[in-house]
DODOLUM-589674 format. One record per residue (C-alpha): residue in one letter; x, y negated, z. Coordinates in nm, 3 decimals. Example, Ala and Ser with C-alpha at 12.3 -4.5 7.8 and 13.67 -1.06 7.14 Angstrom:
REC res      c1      c2      c3
REC   A   1.230   0.450   0.780
REC   S   1.367   0.106   0.714
This chain:
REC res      c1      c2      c3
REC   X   0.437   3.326  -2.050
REC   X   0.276   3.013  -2.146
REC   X   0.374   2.673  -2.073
REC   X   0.139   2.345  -2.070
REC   X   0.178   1.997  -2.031
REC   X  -0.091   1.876  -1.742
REC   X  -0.270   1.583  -1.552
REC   X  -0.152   1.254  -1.584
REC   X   0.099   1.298  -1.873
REC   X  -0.167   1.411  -2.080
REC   X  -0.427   1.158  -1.981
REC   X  -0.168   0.911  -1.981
REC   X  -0.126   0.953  -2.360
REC   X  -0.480   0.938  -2.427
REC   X  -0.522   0.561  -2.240
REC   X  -0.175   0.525  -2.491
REC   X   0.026   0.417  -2.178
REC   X   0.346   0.491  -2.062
REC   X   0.372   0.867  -1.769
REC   X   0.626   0.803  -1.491
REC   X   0.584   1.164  -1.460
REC   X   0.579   1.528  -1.686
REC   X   0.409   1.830  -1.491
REC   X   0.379   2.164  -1.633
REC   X   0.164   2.446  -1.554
REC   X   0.326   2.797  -1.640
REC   X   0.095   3.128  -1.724
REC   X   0.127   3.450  -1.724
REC   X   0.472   3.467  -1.497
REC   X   0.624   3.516  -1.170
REC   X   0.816   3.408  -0.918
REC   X   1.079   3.628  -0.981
REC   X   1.047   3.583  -1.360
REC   X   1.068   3.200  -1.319
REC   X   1.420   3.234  -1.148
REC   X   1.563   3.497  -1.343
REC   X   1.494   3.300  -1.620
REC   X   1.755   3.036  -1.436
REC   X   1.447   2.835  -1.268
REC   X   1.494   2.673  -0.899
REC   X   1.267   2.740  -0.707
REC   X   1.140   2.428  -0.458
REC   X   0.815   2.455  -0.389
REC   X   0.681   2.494   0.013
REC   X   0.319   2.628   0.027
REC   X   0.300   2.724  -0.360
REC   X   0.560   2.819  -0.622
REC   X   0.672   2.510  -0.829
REC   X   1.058   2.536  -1.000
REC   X   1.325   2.302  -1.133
REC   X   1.359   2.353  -1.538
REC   X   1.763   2.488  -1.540
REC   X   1.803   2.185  -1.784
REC   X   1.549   1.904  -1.796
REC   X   1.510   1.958  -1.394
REC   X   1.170   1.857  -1.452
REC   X   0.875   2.069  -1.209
REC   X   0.730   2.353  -1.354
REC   X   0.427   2.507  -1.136
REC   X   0.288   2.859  -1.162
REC   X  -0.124   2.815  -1.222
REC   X  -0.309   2.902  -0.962
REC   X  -0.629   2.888  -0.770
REC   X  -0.700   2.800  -0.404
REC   X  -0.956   2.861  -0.131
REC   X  -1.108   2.656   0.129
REC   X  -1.001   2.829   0.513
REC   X  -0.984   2.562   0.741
REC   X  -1.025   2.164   0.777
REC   X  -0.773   1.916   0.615
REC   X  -0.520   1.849   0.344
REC   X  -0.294   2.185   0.430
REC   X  -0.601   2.448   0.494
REC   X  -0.588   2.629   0.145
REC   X  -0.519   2.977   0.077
REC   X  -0.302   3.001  -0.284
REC   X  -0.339   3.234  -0.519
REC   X  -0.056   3.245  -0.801
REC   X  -0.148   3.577  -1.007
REC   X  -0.005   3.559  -1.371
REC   X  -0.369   3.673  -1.448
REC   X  -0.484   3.327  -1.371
REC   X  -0.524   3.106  -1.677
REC   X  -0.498   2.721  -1.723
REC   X  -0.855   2.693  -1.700
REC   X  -0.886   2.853  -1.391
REC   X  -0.584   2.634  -1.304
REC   X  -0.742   2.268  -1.417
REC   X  -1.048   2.396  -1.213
REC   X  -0.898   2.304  -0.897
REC   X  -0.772   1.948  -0.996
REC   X  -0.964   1.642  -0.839
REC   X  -1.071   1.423  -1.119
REC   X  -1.170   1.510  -1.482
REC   X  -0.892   1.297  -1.609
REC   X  -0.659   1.481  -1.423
REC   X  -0.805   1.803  -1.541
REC   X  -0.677   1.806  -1.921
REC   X  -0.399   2.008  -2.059
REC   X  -0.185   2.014  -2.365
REC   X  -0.019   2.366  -2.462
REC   X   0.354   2.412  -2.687
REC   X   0.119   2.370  -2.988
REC   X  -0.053   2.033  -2.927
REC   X  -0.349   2.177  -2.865
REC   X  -0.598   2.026  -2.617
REC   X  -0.782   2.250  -2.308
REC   X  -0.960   2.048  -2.194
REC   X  -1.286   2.219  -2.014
REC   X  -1.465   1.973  -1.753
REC   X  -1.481   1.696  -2.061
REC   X  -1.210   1.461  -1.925
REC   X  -1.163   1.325  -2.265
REC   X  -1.499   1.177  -2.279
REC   X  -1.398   1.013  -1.887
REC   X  -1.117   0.917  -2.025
REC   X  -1.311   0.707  -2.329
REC   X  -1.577   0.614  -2.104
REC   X  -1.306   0.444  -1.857
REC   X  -1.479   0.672  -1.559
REC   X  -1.313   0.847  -1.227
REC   X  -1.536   1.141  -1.175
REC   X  -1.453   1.472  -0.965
REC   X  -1.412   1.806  -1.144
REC   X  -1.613   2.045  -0.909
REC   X  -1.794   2.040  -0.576
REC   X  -1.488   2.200  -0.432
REC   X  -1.381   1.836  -0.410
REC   X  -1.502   1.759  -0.092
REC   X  -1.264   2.062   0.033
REC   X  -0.964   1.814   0.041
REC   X  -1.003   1.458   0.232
REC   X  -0.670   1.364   0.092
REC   X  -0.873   1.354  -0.266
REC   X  -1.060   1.071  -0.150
REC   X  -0.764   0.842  -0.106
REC   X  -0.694   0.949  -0.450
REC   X  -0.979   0.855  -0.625
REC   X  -0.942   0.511  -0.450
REC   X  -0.644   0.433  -0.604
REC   X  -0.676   0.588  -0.926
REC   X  -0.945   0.357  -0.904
REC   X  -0.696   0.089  -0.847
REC   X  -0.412   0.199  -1.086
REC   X  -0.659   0.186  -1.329
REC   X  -0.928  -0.099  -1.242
REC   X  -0.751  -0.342  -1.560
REC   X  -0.870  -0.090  -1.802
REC   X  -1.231  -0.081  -1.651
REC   X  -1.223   0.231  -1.474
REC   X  -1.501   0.297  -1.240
REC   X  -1.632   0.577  -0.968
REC   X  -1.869   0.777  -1.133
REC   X  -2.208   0.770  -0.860
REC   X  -2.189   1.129  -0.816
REC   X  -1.846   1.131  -0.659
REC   X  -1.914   0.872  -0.455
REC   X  -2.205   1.027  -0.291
REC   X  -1.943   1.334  -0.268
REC   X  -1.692   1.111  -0.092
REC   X  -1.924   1.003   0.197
REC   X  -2.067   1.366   0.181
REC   X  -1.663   1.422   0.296
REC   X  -1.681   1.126   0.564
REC   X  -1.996   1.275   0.734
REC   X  -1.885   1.660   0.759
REC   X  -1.591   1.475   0.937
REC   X  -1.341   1.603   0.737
REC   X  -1.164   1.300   0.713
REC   X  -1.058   1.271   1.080
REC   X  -0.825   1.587   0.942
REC   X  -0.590   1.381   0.762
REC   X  -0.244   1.384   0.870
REC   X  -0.117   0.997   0.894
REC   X   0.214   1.098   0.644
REC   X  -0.028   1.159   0.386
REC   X  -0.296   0.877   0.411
REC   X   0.049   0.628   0.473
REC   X   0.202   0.807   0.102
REC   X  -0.140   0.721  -0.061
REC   X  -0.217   0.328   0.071
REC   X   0.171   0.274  -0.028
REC   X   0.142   0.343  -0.361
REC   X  -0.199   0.224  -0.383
REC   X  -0.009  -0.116  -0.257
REC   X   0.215  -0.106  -0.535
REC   X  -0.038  -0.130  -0.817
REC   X  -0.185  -0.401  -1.038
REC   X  -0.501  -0.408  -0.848
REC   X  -0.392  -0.258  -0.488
REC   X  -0.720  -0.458  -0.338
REC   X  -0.909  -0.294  -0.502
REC   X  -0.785   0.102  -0.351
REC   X  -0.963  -0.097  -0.049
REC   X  -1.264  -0.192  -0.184
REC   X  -1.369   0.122  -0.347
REC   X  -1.351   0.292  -0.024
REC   X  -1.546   0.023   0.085
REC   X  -1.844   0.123  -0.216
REC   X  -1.784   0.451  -0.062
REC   X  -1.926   0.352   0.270
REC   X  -1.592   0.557   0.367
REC   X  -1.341   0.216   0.445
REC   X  -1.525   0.162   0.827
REC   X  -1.422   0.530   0.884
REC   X  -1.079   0.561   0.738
REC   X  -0.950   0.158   0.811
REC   X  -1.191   0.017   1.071
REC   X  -0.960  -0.246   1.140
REC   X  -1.002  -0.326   0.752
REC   X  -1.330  -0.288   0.747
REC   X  -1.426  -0.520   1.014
REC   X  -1.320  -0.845   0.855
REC   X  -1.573  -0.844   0.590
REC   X  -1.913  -1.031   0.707
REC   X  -1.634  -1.249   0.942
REC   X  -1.676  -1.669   0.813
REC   X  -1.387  -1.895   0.817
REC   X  -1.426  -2.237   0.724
REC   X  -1.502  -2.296   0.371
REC   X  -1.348  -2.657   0.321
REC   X  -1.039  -2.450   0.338
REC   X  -1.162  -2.136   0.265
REC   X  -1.418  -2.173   0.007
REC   X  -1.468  -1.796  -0.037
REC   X  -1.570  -1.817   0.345
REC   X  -1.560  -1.437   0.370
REC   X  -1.272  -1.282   0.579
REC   X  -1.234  -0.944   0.416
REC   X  -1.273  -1.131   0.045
REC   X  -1.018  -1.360   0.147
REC   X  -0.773  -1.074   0.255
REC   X  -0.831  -0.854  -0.058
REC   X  -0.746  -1.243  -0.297
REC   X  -0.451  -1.240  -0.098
REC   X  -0.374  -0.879  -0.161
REC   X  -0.399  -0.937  -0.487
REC   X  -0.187  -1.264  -0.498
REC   X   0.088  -1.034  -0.387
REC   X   0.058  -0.817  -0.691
REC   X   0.027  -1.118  -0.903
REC   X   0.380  -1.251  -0.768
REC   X   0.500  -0.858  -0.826
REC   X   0.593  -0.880  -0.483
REC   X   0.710  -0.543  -0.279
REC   X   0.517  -0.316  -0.100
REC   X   0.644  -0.432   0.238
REC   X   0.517  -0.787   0.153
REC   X   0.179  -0.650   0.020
REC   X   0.085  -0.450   0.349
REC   X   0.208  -0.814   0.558
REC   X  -0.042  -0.947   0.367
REC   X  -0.299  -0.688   0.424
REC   X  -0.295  -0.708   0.785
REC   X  -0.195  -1.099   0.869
REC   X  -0.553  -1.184   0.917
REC   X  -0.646  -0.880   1.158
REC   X  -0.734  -1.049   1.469
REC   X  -1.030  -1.298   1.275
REC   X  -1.237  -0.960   1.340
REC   X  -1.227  -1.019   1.685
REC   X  -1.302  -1.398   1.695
REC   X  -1.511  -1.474   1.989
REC   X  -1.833  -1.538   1.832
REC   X  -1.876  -1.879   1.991
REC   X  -1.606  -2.089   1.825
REC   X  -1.688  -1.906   1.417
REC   X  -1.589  -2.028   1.187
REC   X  -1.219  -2.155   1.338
REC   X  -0.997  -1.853   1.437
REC   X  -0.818  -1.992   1.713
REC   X  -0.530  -1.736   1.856
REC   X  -0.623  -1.510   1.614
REC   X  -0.211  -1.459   1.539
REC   X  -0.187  -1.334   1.879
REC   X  -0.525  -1.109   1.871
REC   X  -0.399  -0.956   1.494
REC   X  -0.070  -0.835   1.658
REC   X  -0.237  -0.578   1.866
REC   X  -0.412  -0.455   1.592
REC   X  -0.143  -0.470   1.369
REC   X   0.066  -0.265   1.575
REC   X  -0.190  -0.018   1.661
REC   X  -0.269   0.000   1.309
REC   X   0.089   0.122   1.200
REC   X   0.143   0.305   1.478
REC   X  -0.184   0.551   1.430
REC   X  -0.062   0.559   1.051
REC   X   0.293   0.570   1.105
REC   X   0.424   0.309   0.880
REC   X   0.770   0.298   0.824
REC   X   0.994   0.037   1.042
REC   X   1.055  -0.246   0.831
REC   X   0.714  -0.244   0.695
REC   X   0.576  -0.286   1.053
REC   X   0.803  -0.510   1.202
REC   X   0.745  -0.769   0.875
REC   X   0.336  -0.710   0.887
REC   X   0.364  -0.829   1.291
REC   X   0.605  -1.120   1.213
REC   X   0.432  -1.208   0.978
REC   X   0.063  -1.187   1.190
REC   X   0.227  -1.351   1.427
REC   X   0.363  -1.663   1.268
REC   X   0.240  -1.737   0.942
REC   X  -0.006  -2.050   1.041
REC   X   0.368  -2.169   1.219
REC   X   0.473  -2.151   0.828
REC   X   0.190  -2.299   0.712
REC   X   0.271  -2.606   0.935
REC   X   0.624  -2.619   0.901
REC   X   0.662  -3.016   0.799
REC   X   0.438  -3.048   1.160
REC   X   0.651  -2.868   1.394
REC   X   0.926  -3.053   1.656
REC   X   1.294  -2.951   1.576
REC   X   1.289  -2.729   1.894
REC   X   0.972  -2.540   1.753
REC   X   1.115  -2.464   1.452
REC   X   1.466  -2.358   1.607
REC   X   1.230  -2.154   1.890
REC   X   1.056  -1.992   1.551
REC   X   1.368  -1.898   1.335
REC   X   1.478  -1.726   1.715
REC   X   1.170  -1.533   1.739
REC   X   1.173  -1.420   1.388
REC   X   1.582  -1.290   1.395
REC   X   1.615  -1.509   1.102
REC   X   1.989  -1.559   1.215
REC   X   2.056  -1.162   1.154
REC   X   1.787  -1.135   0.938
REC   X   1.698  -1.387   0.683
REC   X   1.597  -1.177   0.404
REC   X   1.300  -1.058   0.621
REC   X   1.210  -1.441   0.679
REC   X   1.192  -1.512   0.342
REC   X   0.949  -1.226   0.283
REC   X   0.753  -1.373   0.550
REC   X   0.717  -1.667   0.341
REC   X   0.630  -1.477   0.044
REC   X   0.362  -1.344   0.235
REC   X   0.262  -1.716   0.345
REC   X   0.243  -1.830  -0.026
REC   X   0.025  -1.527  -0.099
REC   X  -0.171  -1.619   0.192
REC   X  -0.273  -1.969   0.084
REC   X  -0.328  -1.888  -0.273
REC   X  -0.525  -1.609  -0.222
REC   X  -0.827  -1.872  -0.184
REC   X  -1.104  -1.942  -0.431
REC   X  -1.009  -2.265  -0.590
REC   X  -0.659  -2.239  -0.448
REC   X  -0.531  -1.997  -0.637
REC   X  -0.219  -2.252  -0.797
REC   X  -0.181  -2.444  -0.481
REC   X   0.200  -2.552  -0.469
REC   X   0.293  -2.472  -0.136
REC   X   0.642  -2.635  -0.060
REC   X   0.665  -2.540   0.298
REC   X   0.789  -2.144   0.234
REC   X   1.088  -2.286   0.024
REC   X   1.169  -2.573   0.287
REC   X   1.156  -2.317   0.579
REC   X   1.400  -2.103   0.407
REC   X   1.635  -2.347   0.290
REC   X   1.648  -2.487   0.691
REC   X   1.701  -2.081   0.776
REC   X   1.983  -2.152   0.491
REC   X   2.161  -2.398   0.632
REC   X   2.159  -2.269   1.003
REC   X   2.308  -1.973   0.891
REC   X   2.595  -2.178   0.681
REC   X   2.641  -2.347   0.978
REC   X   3.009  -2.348   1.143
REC   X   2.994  -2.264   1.475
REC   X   3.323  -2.233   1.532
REC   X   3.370  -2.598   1.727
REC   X   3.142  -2.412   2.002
REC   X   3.282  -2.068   2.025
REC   X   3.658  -2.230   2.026
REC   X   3.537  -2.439   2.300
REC   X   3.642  -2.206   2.582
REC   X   3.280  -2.172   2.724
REC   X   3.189  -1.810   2.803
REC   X   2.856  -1.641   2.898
REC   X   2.497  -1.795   2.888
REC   X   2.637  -2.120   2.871
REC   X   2.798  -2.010   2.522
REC   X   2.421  -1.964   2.432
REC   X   2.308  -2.221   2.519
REC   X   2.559  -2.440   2.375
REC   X   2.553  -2.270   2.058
REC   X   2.143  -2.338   2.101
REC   X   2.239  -2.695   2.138
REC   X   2.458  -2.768   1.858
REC   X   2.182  -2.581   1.624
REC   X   1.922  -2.828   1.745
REC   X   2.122  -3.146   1.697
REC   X   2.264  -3.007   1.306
REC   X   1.850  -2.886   1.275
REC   X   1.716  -3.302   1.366
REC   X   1.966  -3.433   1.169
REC   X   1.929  -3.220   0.835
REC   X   1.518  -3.242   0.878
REC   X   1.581  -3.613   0.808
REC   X   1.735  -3.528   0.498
REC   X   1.541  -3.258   0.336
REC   X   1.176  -3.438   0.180
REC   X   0.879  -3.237   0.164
């Protein structure tokens, strides 16, 4: 038996950065040695344990075979026969493919160190384009590692759109394309999981809806970058800037949506494109199957973020008809990620990039003081019914006018 440290701790150490993560590869044992020697077994399709102690994963090497399309259509092989070579031969990148055994020692046999120096993200083997899945995570390798200089190598990308046009990518299962744009959201560079697709000539195929804003103008006296997909990648970006969460970074990704479908006869404005973007939106997370929250904020936030935007501008009975809409009563926590997603939005412009925008702190401190409001002069009034709705709708407006008076832009 013969235990090795592999993947991303290893390569990890040689970028001297910190591993979230510790995988071993085991040799030379079985299943049944692995739990009599007080292992848990956990794995599903292949066998992967629980150390009795450290209850870190511990995998048994092993090869696998290509017998149908998509992510799950491998055939495992787990012999203790199989050696770590044979094991690292199956791993997607180079980078990934490096091993370190009890000793110290280095295996290391598709040259991954030399990647690793060379800052480059290139695939191990032509068995690569067996697994679609491995395309999504080369993109945001790509991205996780895009401050360092990192970089497709040419060859895989040719390999990744030799994967788009056998039509293996119209295998993936949603779970697993959602599990690799979320935590391509959360990195330093999550645009840029997007636009390497995009080099790939794979992002029209994968995230038309994505896709389809680049090429799209907007008006460059405000948006000097003029290019809708540009613009949505700075503001992507502005989220990870303002570490903001993942379900603020995918509202961000998807508040500009409906600009794709801008009739072409009044370009550059993008009038109603709130309203067009929500369709999309929603059909977006529904084919992927984002979670809840993260849907519901990306279509609030398609939805209303130009109402944001003009916030100083709107009547009282707008604004108490927007904080309605957006459940900010039950919900306010969601309405200030909203905003979040608003401030992103308006920084994430060439030249704009430190443009104080007041309006996401006023909105929330109205929200604020609606919800500290004391309503209890209303519901101790006796009235019952819609009228206690619209009375309570009533004494909100008349607090709203007067406190707009007192807060200054």
């Amino acid at each position: 038996m013969q235990v090795y440290r592999v993947g991303g701790v290893v390569r990890d150490k040689l970028l001297g950065i910190k591993s979230k993560d510790i995988d071993w590869v085991v040799t030379g044992s079985t299943p049944e040695e692995m739990i009599s020697d007080g292992y848990r077994p956990i794995g599903k399709d292949f066998p992967v344990f629980l150390h009795p102690e450290s209850k870190q994963e511990y995998a048994l090497a092993r090869t696998e075979r290509k017998i149908s399309k998509g992510y799950a259509g491998f055939n495992f092989n787990t012999d203790p026969e199989i050696t770590i070579e044979q094991d690292l031969a199956r791993r997607d990148l180079t980078i990934n493919a490096i091993a370190q055994d009890e000793q110290g020692n280095i295996i290391d046999p598709f040259n991954g160190q030399q990647d690793v120096k060379d800052r480059v993200l290139r695939h191990v083997s032509d068995a690569f384009v067996e697994d679609p899945v491995r395309v999504l995570r080369v993109a945001r390798f790509a991205a996780r590692f895009h401050s360092l200089g990192f970089s497709i190598a040419k060859e895989t990308k040719q390999l990744i759109k030799q994967i788009a046009d056998s039509g293996e990518l119209n295998a993936l299962v949603a779970e697993r394309v959602w599990v690799e744009m979320d935590k391509a959201l959360a990195e330093s560079d999550p645009q840029v999981f997007f636009t390497s697709l995009r080099e790939c000539e794979v992002l029209s195929t994968l995230f038309p809806e994505i896709d389809n804003l680049f090429g799209i103008p907007q008006t460059a006296k405000y948006h000097p970058e003029v290019d809708t997909g540009i613009h949505v990648m700075m503001v992507l970006k502005k989220t990870a800037e303002l570490n903001f969460d993942n379900e603020i970074r995918f509202a961000a990704l998807t508040h500009d949506l409906g600009k794709a479908n801008t009739p072409g006869n009044i370009l550059p404005s993008h009038h109603g494109h709130e309203q067009r973007g929500v369709k999309l939106t929603r059909q977006f997370c529904k084919k992927w199957r984002v979670p809840k929250a993260t849907t519901e904020l990306a279509l609030l936030t398609c939805e209303f973020h130009t109402h944001i935007h003009r916030v100083y501008e709107l009547k009282p009975s707008t604004l108490l008809k927007l904080f309605k809409q957006t459940d900010c009563f039950r919900r306010p926590e969601r309405f200030t990620k909203m905003t979040n997603a608003c401030i992103a939005d308006v920084r994430g412009r060439t030249s704009f990039e430190n443009e104080p925008y007041p309006q996401a702190a006023y909105a929330v401190r109205l929200v604020e003081k609606l919800n500290a409001l004391d309503l209890s002069p209303v519901l101790n009034s006796g009235i019952k019914g819609k009228e206690l709705g619209q009375e309570i709708y009533n004494f909100r407006l008349q607090y709203l006018k007067s406190i707009i008076e007192k807060i200054p832009e």
